[in-house]
ROSE-4610 file (N, C-alpha, C; in Angstrom, 1 decimal, always signed):
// ROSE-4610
residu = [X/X/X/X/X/X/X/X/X/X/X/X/X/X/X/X/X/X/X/X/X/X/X/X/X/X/X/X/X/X/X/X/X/X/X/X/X/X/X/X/X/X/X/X/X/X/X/X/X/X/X/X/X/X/X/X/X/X/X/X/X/X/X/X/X/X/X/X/X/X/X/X/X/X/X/X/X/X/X/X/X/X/X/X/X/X/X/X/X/X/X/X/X/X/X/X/X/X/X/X/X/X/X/X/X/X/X/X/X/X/X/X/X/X/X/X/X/X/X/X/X/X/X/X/X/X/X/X/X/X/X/X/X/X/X/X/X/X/X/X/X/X/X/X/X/X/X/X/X/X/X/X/X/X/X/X/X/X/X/X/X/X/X/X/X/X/X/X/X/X/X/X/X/X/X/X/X/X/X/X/X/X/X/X/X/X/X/X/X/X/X/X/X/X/X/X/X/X/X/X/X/X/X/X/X/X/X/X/X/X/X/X/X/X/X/X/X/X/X/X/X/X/X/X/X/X/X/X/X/X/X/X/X/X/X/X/X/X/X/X/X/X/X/X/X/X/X/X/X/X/X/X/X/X/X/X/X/X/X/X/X/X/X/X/X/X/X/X/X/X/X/X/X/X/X/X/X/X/X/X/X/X/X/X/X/X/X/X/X/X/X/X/X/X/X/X/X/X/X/X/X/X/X/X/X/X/X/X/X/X/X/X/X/X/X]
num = [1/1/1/2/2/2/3/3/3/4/4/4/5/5/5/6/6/6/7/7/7/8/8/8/9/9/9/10/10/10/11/11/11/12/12/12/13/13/13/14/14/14/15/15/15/16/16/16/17/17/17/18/18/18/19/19/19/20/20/20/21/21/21/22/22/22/23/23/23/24/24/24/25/25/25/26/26/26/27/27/27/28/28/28/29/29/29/30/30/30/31/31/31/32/32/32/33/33/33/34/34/34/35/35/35/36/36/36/37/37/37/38/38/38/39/39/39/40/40/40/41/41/41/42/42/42/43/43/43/44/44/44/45/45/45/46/46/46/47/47/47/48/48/48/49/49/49/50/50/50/51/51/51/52/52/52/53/53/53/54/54/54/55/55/55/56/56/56/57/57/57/58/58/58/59/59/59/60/60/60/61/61/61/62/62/62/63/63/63/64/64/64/65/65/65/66/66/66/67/67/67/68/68/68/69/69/69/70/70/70/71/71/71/72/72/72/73/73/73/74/74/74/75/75/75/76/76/76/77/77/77/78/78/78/79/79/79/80/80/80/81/81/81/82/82/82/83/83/83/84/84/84/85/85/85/86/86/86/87/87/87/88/88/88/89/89/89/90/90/90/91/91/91/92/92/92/93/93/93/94/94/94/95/95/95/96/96/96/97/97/97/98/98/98/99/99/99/100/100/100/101/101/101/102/102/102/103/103/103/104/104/104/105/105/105]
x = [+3.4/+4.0/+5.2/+5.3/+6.1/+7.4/+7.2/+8.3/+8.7/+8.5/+8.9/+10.1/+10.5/+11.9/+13.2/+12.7/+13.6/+14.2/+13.3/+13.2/+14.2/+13.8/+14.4/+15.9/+16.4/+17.7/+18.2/+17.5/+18.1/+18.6/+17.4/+17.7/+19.0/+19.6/+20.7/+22.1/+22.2/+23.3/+23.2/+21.9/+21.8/+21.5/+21.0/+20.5/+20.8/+22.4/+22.5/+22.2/+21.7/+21.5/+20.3/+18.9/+17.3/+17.8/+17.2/+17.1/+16.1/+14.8/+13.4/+12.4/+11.5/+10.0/+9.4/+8.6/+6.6/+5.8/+5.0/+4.1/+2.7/+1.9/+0.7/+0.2/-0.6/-0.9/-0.7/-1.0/-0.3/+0.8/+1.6/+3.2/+3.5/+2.6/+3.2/+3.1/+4.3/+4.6/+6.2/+6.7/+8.0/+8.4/+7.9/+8.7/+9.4/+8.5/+9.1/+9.7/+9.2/+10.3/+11.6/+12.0/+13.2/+14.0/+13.7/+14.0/+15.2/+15.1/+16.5/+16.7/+17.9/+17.9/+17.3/+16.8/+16.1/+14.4/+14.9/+13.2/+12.2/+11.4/+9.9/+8.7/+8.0/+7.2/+5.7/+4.9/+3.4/+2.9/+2.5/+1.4/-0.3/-0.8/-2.4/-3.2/-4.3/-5.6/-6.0/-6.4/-6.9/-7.9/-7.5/-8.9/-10.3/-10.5/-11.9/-11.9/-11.1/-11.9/-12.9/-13.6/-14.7/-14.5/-14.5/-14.2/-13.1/-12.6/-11.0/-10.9/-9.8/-8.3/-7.1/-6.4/-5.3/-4.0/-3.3/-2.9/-1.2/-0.5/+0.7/+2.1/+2.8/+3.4/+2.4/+1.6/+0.9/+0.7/+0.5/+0.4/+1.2/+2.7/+3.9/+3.4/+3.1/+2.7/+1.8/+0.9/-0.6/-0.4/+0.8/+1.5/+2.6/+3.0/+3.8/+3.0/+1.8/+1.1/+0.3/-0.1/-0.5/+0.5/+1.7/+3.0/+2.6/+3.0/+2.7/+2.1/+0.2/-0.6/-0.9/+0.3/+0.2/+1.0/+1.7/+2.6/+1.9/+0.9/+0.1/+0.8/+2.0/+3.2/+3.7/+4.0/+4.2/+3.2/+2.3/+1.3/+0.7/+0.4/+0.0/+0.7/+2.2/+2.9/+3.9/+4.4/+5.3/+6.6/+7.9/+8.7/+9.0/+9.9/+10.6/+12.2/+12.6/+13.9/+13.7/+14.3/+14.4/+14.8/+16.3/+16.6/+15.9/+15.1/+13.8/+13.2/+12.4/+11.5/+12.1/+13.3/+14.0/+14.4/+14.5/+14.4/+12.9/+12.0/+10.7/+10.6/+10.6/+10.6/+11.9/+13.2/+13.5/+12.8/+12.7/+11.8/+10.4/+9.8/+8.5/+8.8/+9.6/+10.7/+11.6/+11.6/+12.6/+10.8/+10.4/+8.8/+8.5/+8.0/+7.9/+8.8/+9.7/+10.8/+10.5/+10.8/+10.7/+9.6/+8.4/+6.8/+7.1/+7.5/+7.8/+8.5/+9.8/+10.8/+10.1/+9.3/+8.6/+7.6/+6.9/+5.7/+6.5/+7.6/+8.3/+8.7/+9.4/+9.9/+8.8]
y = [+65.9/+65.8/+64.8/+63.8/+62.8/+63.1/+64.4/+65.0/+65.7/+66.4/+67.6/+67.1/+66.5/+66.1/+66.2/+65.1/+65.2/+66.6/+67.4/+68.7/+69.9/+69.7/+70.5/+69.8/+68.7/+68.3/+68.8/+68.8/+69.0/+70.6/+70.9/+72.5/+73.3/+72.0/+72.9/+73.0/+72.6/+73.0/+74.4/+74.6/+76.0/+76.7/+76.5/+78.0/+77.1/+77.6/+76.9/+78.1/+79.0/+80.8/+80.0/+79.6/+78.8/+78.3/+79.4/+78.5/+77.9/+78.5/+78.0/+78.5/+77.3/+77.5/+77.6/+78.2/+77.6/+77.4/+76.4/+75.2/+75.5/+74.7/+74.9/+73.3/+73.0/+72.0/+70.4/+70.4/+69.0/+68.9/+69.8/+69.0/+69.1/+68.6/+68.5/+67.2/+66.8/+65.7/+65.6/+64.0/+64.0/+63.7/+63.3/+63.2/+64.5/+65.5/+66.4/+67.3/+67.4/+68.3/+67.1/+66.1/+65.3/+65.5/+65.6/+65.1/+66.2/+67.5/+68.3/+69.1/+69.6/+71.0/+72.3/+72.4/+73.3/+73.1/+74.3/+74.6/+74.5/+73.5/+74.1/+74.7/+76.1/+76.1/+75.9/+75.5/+75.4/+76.5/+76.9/+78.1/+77.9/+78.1/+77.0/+78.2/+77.8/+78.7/+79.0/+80.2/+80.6/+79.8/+79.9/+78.5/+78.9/+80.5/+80.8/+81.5/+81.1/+81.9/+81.8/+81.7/+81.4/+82.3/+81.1/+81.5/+81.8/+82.5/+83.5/+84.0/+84.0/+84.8/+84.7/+86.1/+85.9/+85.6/+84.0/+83.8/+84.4/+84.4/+85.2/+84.0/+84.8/+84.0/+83.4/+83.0/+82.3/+83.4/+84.8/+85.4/+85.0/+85.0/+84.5/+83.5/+82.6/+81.2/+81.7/+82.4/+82.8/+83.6/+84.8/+85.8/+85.0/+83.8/+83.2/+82.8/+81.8/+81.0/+82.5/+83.6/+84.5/+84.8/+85.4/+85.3/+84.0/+83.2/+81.5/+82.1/+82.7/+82.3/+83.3/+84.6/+85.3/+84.8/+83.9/+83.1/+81.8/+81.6/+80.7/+79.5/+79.7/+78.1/+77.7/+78.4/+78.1/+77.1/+77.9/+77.1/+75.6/+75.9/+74.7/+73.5/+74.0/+73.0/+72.4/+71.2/+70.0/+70.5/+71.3/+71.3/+70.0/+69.7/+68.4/+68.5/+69.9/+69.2/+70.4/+70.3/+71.3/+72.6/+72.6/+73.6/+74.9/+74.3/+75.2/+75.5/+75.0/+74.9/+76.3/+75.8/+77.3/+78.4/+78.9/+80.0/+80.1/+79.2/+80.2/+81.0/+80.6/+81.2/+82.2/+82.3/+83.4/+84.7/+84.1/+85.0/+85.8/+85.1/+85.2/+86.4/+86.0/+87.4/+88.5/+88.2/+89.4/+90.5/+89.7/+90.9/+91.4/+90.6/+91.3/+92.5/+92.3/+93.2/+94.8/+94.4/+95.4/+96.4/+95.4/+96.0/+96.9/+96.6/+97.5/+98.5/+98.2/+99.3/+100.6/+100.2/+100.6/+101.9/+100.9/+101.7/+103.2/+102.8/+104.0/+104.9/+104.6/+105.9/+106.9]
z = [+52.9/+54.2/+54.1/+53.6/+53.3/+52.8/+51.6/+50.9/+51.7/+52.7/+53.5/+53.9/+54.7/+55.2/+54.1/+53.3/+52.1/+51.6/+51.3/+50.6/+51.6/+52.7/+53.7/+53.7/+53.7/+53.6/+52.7/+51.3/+50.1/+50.0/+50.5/+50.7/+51.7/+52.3/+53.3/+52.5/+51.5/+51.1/+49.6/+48.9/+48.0/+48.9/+50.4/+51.1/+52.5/+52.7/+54.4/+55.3/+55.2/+56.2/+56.5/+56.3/+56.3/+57.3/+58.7/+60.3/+60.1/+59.6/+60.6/+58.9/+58.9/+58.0/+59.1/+57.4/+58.9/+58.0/+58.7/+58.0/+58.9/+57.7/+58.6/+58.8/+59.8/+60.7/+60.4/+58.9/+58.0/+57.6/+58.5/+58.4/+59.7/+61.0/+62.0/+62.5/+63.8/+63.8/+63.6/+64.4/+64.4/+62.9/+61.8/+60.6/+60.4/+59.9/+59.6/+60.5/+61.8/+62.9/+63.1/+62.5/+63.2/+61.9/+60.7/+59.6/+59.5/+60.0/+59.5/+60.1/+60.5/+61.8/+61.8/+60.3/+60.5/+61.0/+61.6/+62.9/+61.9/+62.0/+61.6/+62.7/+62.3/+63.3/+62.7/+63.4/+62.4/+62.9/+61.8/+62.0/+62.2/+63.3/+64.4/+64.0/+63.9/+63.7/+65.1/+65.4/+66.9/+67.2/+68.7/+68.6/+68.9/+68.9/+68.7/+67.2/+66.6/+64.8/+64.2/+63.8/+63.0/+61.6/+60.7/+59.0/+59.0/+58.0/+57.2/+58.1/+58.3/+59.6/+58.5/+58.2/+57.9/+59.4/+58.8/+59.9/+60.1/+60.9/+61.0/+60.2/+59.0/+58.3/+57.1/+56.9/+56.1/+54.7/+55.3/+54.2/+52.9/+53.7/+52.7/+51.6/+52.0/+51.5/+49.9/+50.8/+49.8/+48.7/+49.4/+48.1/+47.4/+47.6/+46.8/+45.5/+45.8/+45.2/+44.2/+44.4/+43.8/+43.0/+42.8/+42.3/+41.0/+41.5/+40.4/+39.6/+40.2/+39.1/+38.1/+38.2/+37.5/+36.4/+36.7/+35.4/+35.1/+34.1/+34.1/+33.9/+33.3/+32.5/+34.3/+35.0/+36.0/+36.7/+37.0/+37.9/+37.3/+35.9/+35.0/+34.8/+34.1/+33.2/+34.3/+33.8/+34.6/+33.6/+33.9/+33.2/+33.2/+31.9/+32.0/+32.9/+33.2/+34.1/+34.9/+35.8/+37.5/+36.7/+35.8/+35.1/+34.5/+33.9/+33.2/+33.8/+34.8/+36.0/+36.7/+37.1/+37.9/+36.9/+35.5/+34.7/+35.0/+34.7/+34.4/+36.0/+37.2/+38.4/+38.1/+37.8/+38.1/+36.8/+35.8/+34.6/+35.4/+36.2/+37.1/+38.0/+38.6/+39.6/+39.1/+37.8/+37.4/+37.0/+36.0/+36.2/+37.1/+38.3/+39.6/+40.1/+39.6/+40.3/+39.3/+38.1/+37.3/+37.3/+37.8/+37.7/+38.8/+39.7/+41.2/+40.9/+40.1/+40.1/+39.0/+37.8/+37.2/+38.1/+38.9/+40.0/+40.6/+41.3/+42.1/+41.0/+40.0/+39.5/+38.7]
């Protein structure tokens, strides 16, 4: 939660089109809704759920982190600089893409 602000600043200048995230319940609060113009909305658990609810938006989150853990160097390893870090993620997405384009034809 602490880094959230930071991160969202840093982020307005490689992706200034990013109106609005969504977070879920531990990044709410004025730090991170003051910290940058972009909208954060939290995404709330219904208040009668009981157990698993896929919640609206959150899926994104969850098919991200699935994504990762099909790339185990991803999810595992601490690259040593941002650089590499961002090849292995786009290497991670060019599969994805290809496995799809693969699927249709």
């Amino acid at each position: 939660r602490d880094g959230a602000g930071p991160i969202l600043n840093a982020s307005r200048r490689p992706f200034p089109f990013i109106r609005m995230v969504f977070a879920d319940s531990g990044y709410r609060g004025p730090r991170v809704a003051e910290a940058t113009s972009i909208a954060v909305e939290i995404v709330k658990r219904q208040p009668d759920q009981i157990g698993f609810a896929v919640q609206p938006r959150r899926w994104v989150v969850e098919r991200f982190f699935a994504w990762i853990s099909r790339n185990r160097r991803l999810w595992k390893d601490a690259e040593a600089t941002i650089e590499s870090a961002t090849a292995f993620l786009y290497a991670a997405a060019v599969m994805i893409l290809v496995r799809r384009i693969a699927r249709n034809q």
